[in-house]
C-alpha positions as CSV (number, residue, x, y, z in Angstrom):
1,X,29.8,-8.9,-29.9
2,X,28.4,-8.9,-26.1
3,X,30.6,-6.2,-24.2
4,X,31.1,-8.0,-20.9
5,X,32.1,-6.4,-17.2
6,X,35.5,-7.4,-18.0
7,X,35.9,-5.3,-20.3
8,X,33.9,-2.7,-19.1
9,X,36.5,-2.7,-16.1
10,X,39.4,-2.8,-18.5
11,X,38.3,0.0,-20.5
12,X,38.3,2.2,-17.0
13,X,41.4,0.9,-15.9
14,X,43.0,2.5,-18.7
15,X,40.6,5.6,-19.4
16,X,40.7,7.2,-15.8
17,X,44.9,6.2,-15.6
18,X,44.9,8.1,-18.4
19,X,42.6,10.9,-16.7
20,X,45.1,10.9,-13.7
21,X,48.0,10.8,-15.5
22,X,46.9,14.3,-17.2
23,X,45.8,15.7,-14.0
24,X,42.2,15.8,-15.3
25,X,41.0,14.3,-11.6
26,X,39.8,17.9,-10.3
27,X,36.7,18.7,-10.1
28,X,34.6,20.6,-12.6
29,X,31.4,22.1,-13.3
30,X,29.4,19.1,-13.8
31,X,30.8,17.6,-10.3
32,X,30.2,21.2,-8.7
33,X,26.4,20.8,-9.9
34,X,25.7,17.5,-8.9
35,X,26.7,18.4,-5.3
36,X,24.7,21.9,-5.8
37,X,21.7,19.5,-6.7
38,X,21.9,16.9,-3.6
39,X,22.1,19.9,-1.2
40,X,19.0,20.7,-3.1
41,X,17.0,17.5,-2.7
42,X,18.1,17.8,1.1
43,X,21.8,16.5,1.3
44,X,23.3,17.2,5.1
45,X,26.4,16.7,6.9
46,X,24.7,13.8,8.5
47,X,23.6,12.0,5.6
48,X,24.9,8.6,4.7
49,X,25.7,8.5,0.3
50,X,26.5,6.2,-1.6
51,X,28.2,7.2,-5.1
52,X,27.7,4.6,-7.8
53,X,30.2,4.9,-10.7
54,X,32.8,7.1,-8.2
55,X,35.4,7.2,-11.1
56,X,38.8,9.1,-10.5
57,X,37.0,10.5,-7.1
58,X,36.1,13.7,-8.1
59,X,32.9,14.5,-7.3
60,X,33.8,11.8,-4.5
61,X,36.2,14.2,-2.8
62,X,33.3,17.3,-2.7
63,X,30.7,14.8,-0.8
64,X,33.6,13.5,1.8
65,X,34.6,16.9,2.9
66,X,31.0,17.8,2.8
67,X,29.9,15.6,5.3
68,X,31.2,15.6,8.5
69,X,29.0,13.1,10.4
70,X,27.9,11.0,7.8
71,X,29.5,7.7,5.9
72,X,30.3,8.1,2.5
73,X,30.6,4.9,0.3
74,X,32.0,4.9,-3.7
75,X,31.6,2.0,-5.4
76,X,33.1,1.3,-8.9
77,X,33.9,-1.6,-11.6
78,X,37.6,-0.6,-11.9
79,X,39.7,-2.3,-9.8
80,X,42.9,-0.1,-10.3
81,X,40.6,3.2,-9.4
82,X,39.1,2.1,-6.1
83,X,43.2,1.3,-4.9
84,X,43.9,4.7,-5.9
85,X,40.9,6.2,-4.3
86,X,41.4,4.4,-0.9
87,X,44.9,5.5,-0.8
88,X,44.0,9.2,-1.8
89,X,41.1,9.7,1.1
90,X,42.5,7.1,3.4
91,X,42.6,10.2,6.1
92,X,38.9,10.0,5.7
93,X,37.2,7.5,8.4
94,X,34.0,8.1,7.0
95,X,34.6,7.6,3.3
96,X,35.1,3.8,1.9
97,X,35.5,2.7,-1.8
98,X,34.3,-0.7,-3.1
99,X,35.0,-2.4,-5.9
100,X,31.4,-4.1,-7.7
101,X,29.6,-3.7,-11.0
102,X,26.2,-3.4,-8.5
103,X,24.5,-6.5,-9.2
104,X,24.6,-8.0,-5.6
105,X,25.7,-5.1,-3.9
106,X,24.8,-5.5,-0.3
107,X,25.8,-2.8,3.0
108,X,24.8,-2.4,6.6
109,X,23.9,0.8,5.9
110,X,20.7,1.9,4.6
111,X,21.5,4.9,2.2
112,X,19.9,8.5,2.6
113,X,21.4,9.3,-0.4
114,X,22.2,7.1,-3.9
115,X,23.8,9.0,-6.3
116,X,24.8,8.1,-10.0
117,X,27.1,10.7,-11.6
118,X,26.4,10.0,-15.3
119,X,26.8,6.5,-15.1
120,X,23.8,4.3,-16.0
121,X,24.3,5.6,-19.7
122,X,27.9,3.6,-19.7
123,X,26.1,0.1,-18.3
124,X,24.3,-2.0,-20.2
125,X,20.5,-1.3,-20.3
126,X,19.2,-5.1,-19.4
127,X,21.3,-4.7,-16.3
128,X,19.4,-1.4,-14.7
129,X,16.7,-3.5,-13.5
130,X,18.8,-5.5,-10.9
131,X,20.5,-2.7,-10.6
132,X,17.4,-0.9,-8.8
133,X,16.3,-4.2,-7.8
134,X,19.3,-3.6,-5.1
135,X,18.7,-0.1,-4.3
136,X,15.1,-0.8,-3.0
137,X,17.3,-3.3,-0.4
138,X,19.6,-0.3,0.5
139,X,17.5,2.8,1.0
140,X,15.0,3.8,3.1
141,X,11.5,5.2,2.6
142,X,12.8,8.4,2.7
143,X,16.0,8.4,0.9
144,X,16.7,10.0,-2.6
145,X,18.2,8.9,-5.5
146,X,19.8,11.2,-7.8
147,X,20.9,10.3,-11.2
148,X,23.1,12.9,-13.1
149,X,22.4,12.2,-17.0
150,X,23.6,13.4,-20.6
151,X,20.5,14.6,-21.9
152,X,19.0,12.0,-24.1
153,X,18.9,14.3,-27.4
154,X,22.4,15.6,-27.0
155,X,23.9,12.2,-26.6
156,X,21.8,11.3,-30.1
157,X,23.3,14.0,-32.0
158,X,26.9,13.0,-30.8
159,X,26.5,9.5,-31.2
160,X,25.5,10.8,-34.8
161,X,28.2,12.9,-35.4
162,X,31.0,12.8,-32.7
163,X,31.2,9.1,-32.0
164,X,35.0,9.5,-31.4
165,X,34.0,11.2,-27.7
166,X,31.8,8.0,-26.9
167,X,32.8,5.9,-24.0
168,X,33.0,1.7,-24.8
169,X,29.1,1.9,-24.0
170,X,27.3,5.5,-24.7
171,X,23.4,5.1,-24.6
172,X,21.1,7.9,-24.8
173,X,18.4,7.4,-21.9
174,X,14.6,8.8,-21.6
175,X,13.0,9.6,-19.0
176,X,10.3,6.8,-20.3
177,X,13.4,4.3,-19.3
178,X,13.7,5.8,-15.9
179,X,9.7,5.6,-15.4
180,X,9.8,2.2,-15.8
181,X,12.9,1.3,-13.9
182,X,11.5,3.4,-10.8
183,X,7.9,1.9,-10.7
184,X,8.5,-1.4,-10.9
185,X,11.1,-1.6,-7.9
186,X,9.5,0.4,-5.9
187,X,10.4,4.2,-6.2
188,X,8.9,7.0,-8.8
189,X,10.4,10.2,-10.4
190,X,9.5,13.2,-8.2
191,X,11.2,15.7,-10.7
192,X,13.4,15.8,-13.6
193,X,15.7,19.0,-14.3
194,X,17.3,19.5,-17.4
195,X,20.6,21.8,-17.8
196,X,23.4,23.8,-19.6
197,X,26.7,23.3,-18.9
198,X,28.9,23.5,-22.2
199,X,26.1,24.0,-24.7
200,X,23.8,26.5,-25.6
201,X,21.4,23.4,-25.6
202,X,20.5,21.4,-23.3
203,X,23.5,19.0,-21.9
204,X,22.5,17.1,-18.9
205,X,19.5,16.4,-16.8
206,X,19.3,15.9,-13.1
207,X,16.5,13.3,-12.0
208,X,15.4,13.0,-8.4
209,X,14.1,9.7,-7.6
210,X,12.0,8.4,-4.6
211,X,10.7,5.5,-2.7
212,X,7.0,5.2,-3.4
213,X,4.8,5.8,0.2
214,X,1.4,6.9,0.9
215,X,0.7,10.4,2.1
216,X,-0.5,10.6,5.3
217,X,-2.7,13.5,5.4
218,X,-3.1,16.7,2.6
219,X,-3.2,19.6,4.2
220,X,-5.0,22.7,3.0
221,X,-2.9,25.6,2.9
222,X,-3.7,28.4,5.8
223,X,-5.7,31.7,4.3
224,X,-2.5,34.1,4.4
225,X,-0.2,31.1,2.4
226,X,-3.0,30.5,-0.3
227,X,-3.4,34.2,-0.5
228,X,0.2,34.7,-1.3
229,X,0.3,31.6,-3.5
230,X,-2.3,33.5,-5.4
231,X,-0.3,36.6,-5.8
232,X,2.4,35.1,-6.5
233,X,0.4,33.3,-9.7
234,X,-0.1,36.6,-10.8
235,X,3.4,37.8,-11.2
């Protein structure tokens, strides 16, 4: 039976009143990590984000009082969530929430930051390729894309033997999926970062993605830099 967005947005509805209900809407590590790792890959107080799959807000509510001069946009397939979340940060000029499931998602901003807080694993695989289809039409060449992701293996084994955690879709993806997604539409994987946060194995895996552009120039580093990129080899 073909789980449709109805559903999808149904299933939400309920799971993150459910969330808010038991005042599990605060932040935790895994938000905390994701907003470590866009600071990382260059995230400012300038920068315009988008947050695909915002949920209950949480790691929504860490980007909006980060930025201060920059437009924040969450977008998610629930309905009932983004009323919520336009109420909650309604104090927030720069922070909008949209309702859309991504497939003909269209702004007047051009994003310097796309950010999917393990998300992609809950929608259907035949649908990523639009999905990035539409990102190439909303970033810029120098924007990143960050995509916060249960590592493949882990989500294997509880598939295997905790399938009563699972979500109403739960698919483990490789990094062979993101490859392919990223180079045909456009972008390619500049690094992929897997984590810890509640296992002694690997949980989660933070991919950076990028527009594809040519380099203009490679430089050759000056004597004293390659000398101490040398030393540092040795260490």
């Amino acid at each position: 039976m073909t789980t449709t967005n109805k559903d999808v947005a149904e299933f939400y509805d309920k799971e993150w009143a459910d969330f808010n209900d038991k005042g599990l809407s605060k932040p935790n590590s895994r938000h905390r990590t994701i907003l470590k790792n866009l600071k990382a890959a260059g995230l400012t107080k300038s920068s315009n984000v988008l947050e695909v799959g915002c949920g209950l807000g949480s790691l929504s509510g860490l980007i909006i009082k980060f930025l201060s001069d920059g437009n924040f946009i969450g977008a998610d397939i629930s309905p009932k969530t983004i009323e919520l979340l336009k109420k909650k940060y309604s104090e927030f000029k720069n922070a909008d929430f949209l309702v859309t499931d991504m497939s003909n998602f269209k702004h007047n901003i051009k994003f310097d930051f796309v950010v999917f807080p393990d998300v992609l694993e809950h929608i259907p695989v035949e649908a990523h390729d639009n999905i990035f289809k539409t990102l190439s039409q909303i970033t810029h060449n120098d924007s990143v894309i960050l995509v916060n992701n249960p590592e493949p293996f882990a989500l294997e084994w509880i598939i295997k033997n905790k399938p009563e955690q699972l979500q109403i879709i739960d698919q483990p993806l490789h990094i062979n999926h993101f490859s392919n997604l990223s180079y045909s539409n456009g972008f390619y994987i500049e690094s992929v970062m897997p984590y810890s946060l509640h296992t002694y194995q690997y949980d989660y895996q933070n991919i950076i993605i990028k527009p594809i552009k040519s380099l203009q120039e490679v430089a050759q580093k000056k004597s004293l830099d390659a000398i101490l990129a040398n030393l540092k080899s040795r260490l």
